[in-house]
C-alpha positions in Angstrom: 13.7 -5.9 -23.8 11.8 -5.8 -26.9 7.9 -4.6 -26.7 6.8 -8.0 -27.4 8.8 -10.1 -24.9 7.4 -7.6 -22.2 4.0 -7.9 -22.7 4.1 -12.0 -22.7 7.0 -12.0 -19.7 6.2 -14.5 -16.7 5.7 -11.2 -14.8 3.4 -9.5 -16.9 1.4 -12.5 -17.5 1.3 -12.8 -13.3 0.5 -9.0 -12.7 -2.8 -9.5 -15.7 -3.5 -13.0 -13.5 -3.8 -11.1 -10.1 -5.5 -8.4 -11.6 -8.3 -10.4 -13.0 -8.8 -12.5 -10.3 -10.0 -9.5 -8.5 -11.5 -8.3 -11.4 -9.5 -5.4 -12.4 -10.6 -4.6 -16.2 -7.7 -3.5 -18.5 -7.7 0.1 -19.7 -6.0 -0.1 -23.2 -6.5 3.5 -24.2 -3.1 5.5 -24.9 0.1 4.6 -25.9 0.7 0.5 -25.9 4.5 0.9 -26.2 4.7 3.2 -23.2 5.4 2.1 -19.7 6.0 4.0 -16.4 7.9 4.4 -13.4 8.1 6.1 -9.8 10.2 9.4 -9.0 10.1 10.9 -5.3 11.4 13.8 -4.8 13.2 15.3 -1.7 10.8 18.5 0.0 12.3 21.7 -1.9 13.4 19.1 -5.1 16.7 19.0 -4.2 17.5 15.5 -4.2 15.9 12.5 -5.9 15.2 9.8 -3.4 14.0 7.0 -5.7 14.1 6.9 -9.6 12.2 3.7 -10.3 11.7 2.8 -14.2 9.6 -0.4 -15.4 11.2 -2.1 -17.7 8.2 -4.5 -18.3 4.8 -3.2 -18.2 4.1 -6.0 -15.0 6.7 -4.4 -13.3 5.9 -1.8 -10.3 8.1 -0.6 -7.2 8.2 -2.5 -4.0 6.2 -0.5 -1.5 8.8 -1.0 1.3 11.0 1.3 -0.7 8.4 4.1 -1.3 7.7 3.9 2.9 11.2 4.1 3.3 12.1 6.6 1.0 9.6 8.6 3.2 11.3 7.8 6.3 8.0 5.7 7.1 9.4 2.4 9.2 7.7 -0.4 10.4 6.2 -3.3 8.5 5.2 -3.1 5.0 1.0 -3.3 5.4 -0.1 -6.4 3.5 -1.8 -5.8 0.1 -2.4 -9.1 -1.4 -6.2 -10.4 -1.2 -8.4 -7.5 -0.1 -11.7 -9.7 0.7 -15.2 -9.1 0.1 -14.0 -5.6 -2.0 -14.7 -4.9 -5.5 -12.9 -2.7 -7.9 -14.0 0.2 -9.4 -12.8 2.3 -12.1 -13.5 5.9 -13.6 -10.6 7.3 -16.2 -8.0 7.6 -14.1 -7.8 5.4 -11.0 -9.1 2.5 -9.8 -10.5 1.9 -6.0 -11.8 -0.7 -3.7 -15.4 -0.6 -2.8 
């Protein structure tokens, strides 16, 4: 997918939405063109559990399958809509208050 169709994809337009609506500010320092992705790692790195790679900058990994890649079961805690909180942001993370 070309650089420009990611950034104005239905799903990164939807993951900018959410985020503003609970007014999560965009950090555009670094690299534009680069995008992330999710590797666990078995205890002693002998294995590699999950290899997730974006392929759209709106794109992240489902929680269910970092729980479960940790051998975590039971129902995936809801995430959507934290009430009352508000977001705050140093450099490098971002955390309800």
């Amino acid at each position: 997918m070309s650089i420009m169709k990611a950034v104005f994809s239905a799903k990164t337009r939807a993951a900018l939405s959410r985020a503003s609506d609970k007014k999560i500010k965009a950090n555009l320092k670094g690299d534009k063109l680069q995008i992330g992705g999710t590797l666990i790692i078995s205890k002693g790195g002998e294995k590699v559990l999950v290899d997730f790679k974006q392929e759209a900058p709106g794109d992240h990994i489902p929680l269910q399958t970092v729980l479960d890649a940790f051998g975590i079961k039971g129902e995936t805690p809801k995430t959507e809509g934290a009430e009352g909180g508000t977001v705050v942001c140093n450099d490098d993370v971002c955390q309800m208050k």
